[in-house]
C-alpha positions in Angstrom: 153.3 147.1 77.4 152.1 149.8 75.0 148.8 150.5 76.5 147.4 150.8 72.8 149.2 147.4 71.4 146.3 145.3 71.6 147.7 142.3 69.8 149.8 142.0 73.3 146.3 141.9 75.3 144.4 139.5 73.3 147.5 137.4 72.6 148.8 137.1 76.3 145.3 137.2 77.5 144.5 134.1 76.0 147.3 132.3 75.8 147.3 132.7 79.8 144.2 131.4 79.9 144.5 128.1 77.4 148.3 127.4 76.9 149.1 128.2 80.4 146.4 127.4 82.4 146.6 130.9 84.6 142.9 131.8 83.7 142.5 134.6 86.1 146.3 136.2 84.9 144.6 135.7 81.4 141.5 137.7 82.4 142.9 140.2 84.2 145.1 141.0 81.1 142.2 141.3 78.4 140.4 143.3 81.5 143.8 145.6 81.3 143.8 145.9 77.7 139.7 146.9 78.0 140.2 149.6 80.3 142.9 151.2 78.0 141.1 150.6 74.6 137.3 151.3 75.9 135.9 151.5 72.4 137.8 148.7 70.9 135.5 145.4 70.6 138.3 142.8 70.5 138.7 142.6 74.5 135.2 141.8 75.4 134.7 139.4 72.4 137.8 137.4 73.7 136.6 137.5 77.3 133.6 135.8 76.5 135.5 133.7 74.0 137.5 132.6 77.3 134.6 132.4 79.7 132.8 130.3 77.4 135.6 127.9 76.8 137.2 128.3 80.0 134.9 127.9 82.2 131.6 127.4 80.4 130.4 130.5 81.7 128.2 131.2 79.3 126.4 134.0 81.4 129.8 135.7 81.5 130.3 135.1 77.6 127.0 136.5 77.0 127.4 139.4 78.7 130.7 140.0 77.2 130.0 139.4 73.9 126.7 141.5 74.2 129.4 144.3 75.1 131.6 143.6 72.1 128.6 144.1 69.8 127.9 147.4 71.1 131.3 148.9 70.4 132.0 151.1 67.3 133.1 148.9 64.2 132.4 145.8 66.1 132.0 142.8 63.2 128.4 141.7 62.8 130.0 138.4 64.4 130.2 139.7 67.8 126.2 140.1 67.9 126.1 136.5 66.7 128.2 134.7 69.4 126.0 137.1 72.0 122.5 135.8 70.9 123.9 132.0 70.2 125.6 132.3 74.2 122.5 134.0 75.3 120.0 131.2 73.9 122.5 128.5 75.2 122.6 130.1 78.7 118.6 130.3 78.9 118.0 134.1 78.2 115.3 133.7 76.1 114.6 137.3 76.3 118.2 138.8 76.0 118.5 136.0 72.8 115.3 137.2 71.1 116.2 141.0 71.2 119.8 140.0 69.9 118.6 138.0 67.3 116.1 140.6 66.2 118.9 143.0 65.9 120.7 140.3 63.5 117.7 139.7 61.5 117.0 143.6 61.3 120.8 144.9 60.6 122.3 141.9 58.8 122.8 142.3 54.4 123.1 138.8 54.7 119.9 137.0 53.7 121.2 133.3 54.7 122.0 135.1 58.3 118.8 136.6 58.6 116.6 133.2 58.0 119.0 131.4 60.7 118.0 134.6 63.2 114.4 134.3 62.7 114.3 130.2 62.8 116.1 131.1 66.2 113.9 133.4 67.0 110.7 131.3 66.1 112.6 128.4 67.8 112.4 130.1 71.3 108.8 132.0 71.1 107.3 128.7 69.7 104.0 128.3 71.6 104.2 132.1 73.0 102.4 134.9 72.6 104.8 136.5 71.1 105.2 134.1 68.0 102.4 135.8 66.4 104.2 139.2 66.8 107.1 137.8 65.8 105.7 136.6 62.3 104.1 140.1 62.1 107.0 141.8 62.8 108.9 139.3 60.3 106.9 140.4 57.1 107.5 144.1 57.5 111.6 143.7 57.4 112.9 144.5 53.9 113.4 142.0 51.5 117.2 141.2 51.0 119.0 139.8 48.1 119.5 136.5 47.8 117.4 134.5 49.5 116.2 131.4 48.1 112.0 130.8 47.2 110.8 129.0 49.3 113.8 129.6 52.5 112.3 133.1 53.1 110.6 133.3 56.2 108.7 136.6 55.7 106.9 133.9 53.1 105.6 131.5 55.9 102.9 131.3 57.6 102.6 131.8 61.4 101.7 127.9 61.6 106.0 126.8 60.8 
C-alpha cells in the first residue's frame, strides 16, 4: 500500500472489521494507516467508529474519537461522537469538558443548545450546574437560535 492512500486504510480497515469479521486485522490496519498519517483525523474517528460498533467499547471509541477531534482540520463531528461516547460510557467529566468545547467553538446555534442540555443533563443536582449556567450566559450569542430555545435565556432552575 501507498503509505499516504488513506482511502486503502479506512476502507480495508473497516471492511475487515464488519464484512469480514477479522476485527483485529481491521484494527491493526486503521492503526497502520495512523502511524503513517499522524495528523490525519480519519484513522482515529474510524477506530472508535469500530470499537463502538464492534465491540461496544465505548471507552476505546471515546478515547479515539477524543483523538480524532484534536487533529488539524478534524470536522466539528469528531468532537461530537467523543462527548456523546464519553457520556454513554459514564465519563461525566471527560463528556462535560467535550461538550463545553462544542458549545464554545460550534457556529451552529441548534448544536450549541443540544451541548448545553447535555451538559445541564449530566451536572443536574451538582455543584457545578450553577457554574455551568454562569458560564452559559457569558458565551456569545449566535445566529439563529429560536426565542425561547436559547439556553443563555433560562434560568438556573431548568
Amino acid at each position: 500500500l501507498d503509505p499516504q492512500f488513506q482511502n486503502a486504510y479506512v476502507f480495508g480497515g473497516t471492511s475487515l472489521c464488519q464484512e469480514g469479521h477479522q476485527f483485529a486485522a481491521g484494527v491493526r490496519l486503521l492503526e497502520k494507516g495512523a502511524r503513517n498519517n499522524p495528523t490525519a483525523w480519519v484513522y482515529p474517528f474510524e477506530l472508535g467508529f469500530v470499537h463502538y460498533l464492534g465491540k461496544r467499547n465505548l471507552t476505546r471509541a471515546t478515547f479515539e474519537f477524543a483523538q480524532a477531534a484534536r487533529q488539524p482540520n478534524s470536522p466539528d463531528y469528531c468532537q461530537r461522537f467523543a462527548a456523546w461516547s464519553g457520556q454513554r460510557a459514564g465519563y461525566e467529566v471527560v463528556s462535560v469538558e467535550l461538550w463545553r468545547q462544542v458549545a464554545e467553538t460550534t457556529d451552529n446555534a441548534v448544536l450549541r443548545v443540544k451541548a448545553i442540555q447535555h451538559m445541564r443533563e449530566l451536572l443536574k443536582g451538582t455543584v457545578e450546574a450553577r457554574r455551568l449556567e454562569v458560564w452559559i450566559r457569558s458565551l456569545k450569542p449566535l445566529a439563529g437560535v429560536v426565542p425561547g430555545a436559547n439556553p443563555a435565556a433560562r434560568g438556573s432552575g431548568s
